[in-house]
C-alpha positions in Angstrom: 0.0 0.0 0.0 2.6 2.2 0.6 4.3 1.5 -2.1 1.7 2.5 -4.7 1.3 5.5 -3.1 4.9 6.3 -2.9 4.5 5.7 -6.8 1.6 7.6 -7.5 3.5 10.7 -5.6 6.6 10.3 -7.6 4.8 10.4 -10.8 2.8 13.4 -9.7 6.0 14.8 -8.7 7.3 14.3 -12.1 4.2 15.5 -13.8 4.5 18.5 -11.9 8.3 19.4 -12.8 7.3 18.9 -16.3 4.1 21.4 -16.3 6.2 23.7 -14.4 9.1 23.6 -17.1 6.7 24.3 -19.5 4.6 26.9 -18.0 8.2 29.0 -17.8 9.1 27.9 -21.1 5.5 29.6 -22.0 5.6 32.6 -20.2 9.0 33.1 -21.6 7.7 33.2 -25.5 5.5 35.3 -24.0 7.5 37.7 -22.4 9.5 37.4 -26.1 6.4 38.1 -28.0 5.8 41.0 -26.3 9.2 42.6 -27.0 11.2 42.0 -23.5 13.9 40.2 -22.9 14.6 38.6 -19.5 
């Protein structure tokens, strides 16, 4: 039982790392888009 859920956390973990890259990765173009440069 634990096990699964140690799993299932991980995975959200990942999940969330990858959104988060590409939510920055977003408002980057964004940012770009808009004539700013970070």
């Amino acid at each position: 039982m634990y096990k699964a859920w140690d799993d299932h956390y991980k995975s959200g973990v990942q999940k969330g790392i990858q959104q988060g890259e590409h939510a920055k990765r977003r408002r980057a173009n964004a940012l770009l888009l808009n004539g700013f440069v970070i």
